[in-house]
MDAnalysis code that builds the backbone (N, CA, C; Angstrom):
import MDAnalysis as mda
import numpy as np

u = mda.Universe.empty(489, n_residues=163, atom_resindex=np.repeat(np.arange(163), 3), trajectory=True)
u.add_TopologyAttr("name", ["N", "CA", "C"] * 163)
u.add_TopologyAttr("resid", np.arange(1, 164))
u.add_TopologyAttr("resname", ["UNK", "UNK", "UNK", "UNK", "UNK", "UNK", "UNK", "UNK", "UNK", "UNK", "UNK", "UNK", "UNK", "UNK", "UNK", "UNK", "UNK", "UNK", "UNK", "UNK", "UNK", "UNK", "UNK", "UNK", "UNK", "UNK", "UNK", "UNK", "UNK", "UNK", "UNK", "UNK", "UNK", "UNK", "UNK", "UNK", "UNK", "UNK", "UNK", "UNK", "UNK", "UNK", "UNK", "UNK", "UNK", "UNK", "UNK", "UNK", "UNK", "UNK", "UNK", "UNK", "UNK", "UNK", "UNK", "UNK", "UNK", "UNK", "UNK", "UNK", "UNK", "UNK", "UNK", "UNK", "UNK", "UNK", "UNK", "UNK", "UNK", "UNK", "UNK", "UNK", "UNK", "UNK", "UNK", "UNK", "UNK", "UNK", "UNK", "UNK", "UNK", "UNK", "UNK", "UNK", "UNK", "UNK", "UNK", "UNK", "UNK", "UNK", "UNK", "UNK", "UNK", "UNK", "UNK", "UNK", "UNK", "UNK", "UNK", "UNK", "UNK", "UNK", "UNK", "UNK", "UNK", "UNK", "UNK", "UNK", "UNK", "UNK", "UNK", "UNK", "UNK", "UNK", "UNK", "UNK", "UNK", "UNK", "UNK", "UNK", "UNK", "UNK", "UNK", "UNK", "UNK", "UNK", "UNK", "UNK", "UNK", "UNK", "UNK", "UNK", "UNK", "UNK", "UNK", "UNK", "UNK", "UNK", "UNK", "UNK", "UNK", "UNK", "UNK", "UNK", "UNK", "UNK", "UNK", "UNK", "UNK", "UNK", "UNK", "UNK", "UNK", "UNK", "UNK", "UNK", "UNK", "UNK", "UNK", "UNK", "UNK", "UNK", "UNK"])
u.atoms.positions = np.array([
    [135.044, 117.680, 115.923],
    [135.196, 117.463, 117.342],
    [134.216, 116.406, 117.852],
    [133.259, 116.407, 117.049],
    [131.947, 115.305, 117.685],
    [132.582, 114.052, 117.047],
    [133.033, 113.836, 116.460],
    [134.111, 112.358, 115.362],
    [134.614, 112.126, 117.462],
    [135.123, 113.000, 117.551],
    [136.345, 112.432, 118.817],
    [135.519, 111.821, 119.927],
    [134.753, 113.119, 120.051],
    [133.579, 112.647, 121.228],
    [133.099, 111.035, 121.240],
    [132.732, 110.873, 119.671],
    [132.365, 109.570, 119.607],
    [132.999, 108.472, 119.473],
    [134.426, 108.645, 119.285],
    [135.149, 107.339, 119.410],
    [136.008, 107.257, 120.817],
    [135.938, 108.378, 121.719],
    [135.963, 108.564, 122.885],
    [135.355, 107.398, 123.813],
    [133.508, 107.461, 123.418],
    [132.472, 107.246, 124.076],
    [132.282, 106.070, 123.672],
    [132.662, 105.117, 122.443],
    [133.305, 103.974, 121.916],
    [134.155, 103.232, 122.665],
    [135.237, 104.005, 123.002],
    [136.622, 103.236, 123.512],
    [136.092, 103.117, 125.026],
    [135.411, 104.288, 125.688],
    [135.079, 103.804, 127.044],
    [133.892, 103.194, 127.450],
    [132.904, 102.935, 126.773],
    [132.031, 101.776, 126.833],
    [132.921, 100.642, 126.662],
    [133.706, 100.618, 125.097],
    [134.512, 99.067, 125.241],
    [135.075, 98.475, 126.820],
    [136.169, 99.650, 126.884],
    [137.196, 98.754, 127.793],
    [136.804, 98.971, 129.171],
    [135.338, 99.924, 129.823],
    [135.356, 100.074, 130.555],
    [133.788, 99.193, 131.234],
    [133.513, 98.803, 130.104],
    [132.624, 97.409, 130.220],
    [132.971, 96.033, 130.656],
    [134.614, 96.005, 130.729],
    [134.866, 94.644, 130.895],
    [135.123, 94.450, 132.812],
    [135.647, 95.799, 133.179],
    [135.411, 95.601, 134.681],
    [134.276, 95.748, 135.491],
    [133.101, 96.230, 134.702],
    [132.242, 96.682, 135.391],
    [131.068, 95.154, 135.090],
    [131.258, 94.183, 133.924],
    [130.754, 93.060, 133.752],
    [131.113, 92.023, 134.451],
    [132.869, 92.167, 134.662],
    [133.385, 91.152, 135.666],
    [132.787, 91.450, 136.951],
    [133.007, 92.632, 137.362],
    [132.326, 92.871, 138.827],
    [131.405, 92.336, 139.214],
    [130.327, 92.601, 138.595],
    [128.765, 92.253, 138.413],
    [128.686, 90.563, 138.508],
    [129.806, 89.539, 137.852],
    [129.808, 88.194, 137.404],
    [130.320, 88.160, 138.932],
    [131.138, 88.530, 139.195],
    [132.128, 88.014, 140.868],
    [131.187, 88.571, 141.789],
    [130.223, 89.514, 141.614],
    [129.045, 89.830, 143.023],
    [128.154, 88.637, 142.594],
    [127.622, 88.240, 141.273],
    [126.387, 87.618, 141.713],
    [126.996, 86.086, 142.098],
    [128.354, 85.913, 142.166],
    [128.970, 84.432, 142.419],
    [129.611, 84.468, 144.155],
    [129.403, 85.857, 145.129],
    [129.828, 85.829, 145.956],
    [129.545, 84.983, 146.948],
    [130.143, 84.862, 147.901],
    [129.677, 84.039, 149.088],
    [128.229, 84.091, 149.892],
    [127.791, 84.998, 149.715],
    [126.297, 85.586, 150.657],
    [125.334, 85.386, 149.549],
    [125.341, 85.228, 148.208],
    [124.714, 84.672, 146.808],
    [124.841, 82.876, 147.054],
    [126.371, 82.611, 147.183],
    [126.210, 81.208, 147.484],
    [126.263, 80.627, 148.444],
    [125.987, 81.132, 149.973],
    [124.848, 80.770, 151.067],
    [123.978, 80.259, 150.876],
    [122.920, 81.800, 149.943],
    [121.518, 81.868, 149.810],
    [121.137, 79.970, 148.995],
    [121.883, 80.588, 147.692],
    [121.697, 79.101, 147.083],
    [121.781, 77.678, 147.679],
    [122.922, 77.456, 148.563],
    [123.012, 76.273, 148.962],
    [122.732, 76.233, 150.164],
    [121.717, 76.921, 150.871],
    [120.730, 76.957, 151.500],
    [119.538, 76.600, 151.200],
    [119.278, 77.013, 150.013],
    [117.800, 76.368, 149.513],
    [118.312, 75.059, 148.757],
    [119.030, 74.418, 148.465],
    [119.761, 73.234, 147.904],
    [119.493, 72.351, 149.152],
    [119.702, 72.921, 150.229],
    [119.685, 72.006, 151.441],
    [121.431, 71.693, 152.009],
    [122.281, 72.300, 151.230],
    [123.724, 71.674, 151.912],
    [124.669, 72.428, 151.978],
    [125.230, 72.572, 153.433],
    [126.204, 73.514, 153.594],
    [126.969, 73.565, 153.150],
    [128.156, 74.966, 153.502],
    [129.186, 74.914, 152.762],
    [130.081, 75.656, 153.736],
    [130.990, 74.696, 153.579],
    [132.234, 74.934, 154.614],
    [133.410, 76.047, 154.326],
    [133.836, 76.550, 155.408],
    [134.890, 78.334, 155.074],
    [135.808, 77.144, 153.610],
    [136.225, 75.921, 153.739],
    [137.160, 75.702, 153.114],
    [136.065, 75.691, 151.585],
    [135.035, 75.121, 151.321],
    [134.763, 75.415, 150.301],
    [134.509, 76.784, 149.566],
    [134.318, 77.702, 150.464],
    [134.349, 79.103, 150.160],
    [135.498, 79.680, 149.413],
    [136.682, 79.360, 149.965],
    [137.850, 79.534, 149.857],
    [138.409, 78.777, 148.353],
    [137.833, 77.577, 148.057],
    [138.203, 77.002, 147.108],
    [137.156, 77.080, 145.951],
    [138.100, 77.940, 144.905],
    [137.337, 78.201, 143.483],
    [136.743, 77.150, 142.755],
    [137.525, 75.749, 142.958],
    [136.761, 74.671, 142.204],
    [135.881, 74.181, 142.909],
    [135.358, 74.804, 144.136],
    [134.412, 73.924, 145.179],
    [133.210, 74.653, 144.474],
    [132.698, 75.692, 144.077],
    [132.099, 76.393, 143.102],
    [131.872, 76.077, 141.372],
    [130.855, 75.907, 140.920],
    [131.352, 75.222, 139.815],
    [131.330, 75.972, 138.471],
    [130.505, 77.287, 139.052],
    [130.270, 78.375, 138.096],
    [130.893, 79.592, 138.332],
    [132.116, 79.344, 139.220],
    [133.274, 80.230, 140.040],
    [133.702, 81.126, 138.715],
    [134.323, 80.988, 137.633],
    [134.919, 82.250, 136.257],
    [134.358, 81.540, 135.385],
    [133.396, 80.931, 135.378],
    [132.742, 79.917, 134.202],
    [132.463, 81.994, 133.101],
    [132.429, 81.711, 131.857],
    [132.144, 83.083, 131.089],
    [133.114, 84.133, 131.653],
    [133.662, 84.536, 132.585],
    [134.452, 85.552, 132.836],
    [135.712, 85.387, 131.679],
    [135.605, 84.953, 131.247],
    [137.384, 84.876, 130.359],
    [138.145, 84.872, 131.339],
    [138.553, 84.463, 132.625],
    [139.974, 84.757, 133.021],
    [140.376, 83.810, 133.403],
    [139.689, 82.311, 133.741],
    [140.358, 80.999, 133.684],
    [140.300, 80.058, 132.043],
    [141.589, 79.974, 131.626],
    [141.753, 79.574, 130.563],
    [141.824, 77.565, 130.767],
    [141.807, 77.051, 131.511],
    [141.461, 75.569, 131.502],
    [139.842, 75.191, 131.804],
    [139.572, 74.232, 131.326],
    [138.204, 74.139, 131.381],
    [137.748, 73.618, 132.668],
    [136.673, 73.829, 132.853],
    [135.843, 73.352, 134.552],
    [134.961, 72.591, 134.473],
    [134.974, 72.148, 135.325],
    [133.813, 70.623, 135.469],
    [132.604, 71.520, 136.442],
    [131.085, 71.034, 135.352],
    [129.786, 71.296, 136.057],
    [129.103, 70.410, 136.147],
    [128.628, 70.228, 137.354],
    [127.687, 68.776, 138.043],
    [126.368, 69.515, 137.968],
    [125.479, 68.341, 137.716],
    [124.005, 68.863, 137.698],
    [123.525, 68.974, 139.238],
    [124.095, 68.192, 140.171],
    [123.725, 67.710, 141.501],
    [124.841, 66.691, 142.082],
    [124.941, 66.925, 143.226],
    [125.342, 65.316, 144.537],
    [124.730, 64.216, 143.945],
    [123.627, 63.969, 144.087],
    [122.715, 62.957, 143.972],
    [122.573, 62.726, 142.174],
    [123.168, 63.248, 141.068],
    [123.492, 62.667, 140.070],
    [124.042, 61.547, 139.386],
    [124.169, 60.574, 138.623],
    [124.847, 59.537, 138.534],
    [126.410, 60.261, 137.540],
    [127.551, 59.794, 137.489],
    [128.807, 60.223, 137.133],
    [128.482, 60.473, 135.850],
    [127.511, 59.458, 135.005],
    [127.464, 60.038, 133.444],
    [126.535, 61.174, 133.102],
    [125.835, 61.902, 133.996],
    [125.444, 63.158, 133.767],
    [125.793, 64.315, 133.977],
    [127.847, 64.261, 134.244],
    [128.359, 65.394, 134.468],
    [129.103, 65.737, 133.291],
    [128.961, 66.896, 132.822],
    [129.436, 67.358, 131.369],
    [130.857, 68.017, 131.809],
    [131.616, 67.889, 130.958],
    [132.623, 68.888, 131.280],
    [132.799, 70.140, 129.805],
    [133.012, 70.948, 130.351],
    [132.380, 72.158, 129.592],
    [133.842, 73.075, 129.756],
    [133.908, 74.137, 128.434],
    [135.195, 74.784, 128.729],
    [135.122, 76.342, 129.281],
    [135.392, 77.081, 129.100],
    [135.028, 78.846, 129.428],
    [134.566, 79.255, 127.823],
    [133.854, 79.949, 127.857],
    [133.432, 80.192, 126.567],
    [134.671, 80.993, 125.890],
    [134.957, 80.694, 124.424],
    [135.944, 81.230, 124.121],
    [135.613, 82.508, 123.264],
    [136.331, 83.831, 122.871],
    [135.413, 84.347, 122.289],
    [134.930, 85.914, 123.132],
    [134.542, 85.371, 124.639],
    [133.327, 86.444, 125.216],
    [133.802, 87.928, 125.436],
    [135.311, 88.062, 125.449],
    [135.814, 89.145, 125.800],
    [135.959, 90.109, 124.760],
    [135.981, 89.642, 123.633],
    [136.199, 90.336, 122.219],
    [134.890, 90.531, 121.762],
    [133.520, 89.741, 122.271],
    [132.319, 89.443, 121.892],
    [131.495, 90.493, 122.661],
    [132.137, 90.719, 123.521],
    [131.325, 91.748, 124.396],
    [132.007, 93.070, 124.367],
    [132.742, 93.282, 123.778],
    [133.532, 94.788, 123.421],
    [132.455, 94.766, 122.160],
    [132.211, 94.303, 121.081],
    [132.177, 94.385, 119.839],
    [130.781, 94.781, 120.597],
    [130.128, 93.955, 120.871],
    [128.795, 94.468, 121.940],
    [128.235, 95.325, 122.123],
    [129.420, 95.630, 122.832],
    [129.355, 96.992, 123.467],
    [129.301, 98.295, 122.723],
    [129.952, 98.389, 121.853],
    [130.211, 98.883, 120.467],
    [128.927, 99.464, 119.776],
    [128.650, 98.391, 119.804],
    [127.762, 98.378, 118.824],
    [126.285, 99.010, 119.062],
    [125.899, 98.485, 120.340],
    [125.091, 99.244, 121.590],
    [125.317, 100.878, 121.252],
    [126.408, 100.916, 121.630],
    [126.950, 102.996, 121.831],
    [126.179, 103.624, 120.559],
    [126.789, 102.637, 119.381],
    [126.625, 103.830, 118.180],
    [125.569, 103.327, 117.610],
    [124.037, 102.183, 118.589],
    [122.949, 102.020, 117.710],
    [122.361, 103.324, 118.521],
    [122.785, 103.553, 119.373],
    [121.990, 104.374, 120.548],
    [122.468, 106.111, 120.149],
    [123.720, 106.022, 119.477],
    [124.067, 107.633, 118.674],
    [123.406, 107.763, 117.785],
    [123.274, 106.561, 116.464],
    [122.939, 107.060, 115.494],
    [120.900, 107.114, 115.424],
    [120.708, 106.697, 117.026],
    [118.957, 106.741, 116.877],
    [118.829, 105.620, 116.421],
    [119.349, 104.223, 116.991],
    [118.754, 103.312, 115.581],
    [118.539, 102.276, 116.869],
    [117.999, 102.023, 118.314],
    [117.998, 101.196, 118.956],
    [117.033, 100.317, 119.127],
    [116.198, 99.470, 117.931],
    [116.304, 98.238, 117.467],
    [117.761, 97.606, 116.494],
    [118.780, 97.847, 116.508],
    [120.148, 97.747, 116.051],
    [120.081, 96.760, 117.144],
    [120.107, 96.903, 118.721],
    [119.747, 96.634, 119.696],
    [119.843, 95.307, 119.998],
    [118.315, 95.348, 119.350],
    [117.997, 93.816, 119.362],
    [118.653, 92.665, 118.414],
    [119.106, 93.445, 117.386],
    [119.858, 92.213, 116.359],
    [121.164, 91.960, 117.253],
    [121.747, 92.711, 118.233],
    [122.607, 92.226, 118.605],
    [122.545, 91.601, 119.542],
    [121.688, 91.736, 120.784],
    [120.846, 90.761, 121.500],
    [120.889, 89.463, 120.582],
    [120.186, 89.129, 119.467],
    [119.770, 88.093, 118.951],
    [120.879, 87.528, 118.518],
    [121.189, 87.844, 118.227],
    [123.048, 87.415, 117.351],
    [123.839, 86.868, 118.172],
    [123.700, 87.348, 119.471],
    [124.470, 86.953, 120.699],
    [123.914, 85.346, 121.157],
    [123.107, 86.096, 121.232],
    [122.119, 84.555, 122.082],
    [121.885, 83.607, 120.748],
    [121.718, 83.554, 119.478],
    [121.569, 82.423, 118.731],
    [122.869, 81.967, 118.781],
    [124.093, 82.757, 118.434],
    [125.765, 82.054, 118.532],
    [126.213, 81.062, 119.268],
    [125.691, 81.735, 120.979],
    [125.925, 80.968, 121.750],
    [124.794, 79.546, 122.551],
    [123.532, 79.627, 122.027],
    [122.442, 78.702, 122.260],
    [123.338, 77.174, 122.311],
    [123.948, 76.534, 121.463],
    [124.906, 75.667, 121.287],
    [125.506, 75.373, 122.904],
    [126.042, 75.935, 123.068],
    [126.847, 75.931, 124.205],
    [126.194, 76.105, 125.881],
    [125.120, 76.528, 125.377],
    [124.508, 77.460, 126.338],
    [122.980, 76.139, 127.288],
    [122.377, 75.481, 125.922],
    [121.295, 75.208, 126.481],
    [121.267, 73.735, 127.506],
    [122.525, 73.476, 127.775],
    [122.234, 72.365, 128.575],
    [122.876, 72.674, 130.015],
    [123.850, 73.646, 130.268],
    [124.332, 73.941, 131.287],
    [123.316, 75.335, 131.747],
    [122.689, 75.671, 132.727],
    [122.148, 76.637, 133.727],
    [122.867, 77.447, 134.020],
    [123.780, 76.960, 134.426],
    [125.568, 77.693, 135.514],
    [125.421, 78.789, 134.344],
    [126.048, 78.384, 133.271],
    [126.359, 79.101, 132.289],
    [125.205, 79.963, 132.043],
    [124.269, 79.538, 131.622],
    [123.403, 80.616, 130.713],
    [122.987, 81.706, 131.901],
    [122.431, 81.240, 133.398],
    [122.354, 82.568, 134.169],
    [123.457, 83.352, 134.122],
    [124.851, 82.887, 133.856],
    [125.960, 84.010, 133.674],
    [125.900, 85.060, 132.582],
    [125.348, 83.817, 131.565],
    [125.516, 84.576, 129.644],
    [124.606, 85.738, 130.411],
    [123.067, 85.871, 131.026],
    [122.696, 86.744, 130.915],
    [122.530, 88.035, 131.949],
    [123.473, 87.343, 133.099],
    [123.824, 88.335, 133.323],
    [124.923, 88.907, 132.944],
    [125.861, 88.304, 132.569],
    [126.884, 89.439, 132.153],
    [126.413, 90.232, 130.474],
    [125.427, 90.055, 129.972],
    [124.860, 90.638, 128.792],
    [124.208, 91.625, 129.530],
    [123.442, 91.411, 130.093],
    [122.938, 92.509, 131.033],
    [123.644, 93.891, 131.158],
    [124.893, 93.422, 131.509],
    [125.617, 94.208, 132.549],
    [126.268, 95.053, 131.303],
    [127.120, 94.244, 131.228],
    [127.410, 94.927, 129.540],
    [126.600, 95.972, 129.247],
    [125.540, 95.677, 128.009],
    [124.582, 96.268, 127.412],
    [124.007, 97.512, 128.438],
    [123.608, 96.869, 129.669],
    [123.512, 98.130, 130.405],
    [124.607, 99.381, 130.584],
    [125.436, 99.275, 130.586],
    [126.957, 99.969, 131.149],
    [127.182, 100.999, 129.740],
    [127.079, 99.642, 128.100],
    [127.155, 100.701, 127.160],
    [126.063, 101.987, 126.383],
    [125.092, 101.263, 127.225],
    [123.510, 102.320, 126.989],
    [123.704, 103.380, 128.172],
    [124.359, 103.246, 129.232],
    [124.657, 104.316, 130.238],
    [125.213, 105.214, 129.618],
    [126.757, 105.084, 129.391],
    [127.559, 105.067, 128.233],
    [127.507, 105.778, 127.447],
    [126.658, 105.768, 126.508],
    [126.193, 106.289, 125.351],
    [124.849, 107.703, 125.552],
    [124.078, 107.277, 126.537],
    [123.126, 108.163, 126.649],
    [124.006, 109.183, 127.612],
    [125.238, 108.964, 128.233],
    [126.108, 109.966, 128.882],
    [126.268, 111.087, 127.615],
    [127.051, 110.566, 127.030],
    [127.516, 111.162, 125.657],
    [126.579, 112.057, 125.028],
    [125.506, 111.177, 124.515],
    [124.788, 111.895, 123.953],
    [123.728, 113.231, 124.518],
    [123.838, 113.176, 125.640],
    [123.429, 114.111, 126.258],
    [124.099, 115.399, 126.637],
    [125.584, 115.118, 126.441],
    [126.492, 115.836, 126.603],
    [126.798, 116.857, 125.131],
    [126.738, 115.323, 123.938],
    [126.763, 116.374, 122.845],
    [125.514, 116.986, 122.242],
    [124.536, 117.238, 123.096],
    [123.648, 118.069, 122.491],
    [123.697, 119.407, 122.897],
])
């Protein structure tokens, strides 16, 4: 019966990590987040740019759910050859179940430095991709965050339950 419990507590860390990571990615990208920011940037932003996802440049950047790639500017005041165009990371949705996963049953079997190799594994994979865009990497870590947090919730639910 504890076999079930645990692939139970498996399946709902997986799939129930992916709304609770998106959430977390679409609050810290909300409008009253990107006020704050382009307030201290110095430049407003109009209801129509609010409204428009590409007026945002880190709008589903890592979310997996826009499949064409997006253009990220370093700044206004940049010259045209320092704008990269960059794609959605491919990968993150299957990458963060496995994650997640993996989290649950380092944290069942007592083994949470497991933990950290997956922390590390994560972040060396994606360093490549990661170290020249900002947009991106404050996303990578918060949605690792969120994740990892959700499946250590998760898991210490469980395990508290099956004792």
């Amino acid at each position: 019966m504890d076999a079930l419990w645990i692939a139970l507590t498996v399946v709902a860390a997986c799939l129930g990590g992916w709304p609770v990571t998106a959430g977390i990615l679409k609050l810290s990208t909300s409008r009253a987040v990107a006020a704050v920011e382009l307030a201290e940037n110095g430049k407003e932003r109009t209801d129509h740019d609010a409204d428009d996802p590409a007026a945002d440049s880190t709008a589903d950047f890592g979310a997996n759910t826009a499949p064409a790639a997006l253009a990220v500017t370093a700044s206004d005041s940049s010259p045209p050859a320092k704008q990269a165009q960059i794609g959605v990371m491919r990968g993150g949705l299957l990458i963060g179940a496995l994650e997640r996963a993996a989290v649950v049953l380092a944290i069942l079997t007592n083994q949470p430095v497991a933990i950290a190799y997956v922390v590390a594994i994560k972040g060396l994979g994606r360093y490549p991709e990661l170290k020249n865009t900002p947009a991106a990497s404050e996303r990578f870590i918060i949605g690792t965050l969120a994740s990892m947090l959700w499946a250590a919730a998760v898991a210490v639910l469980a395990k508290v339950l099956l004792l």
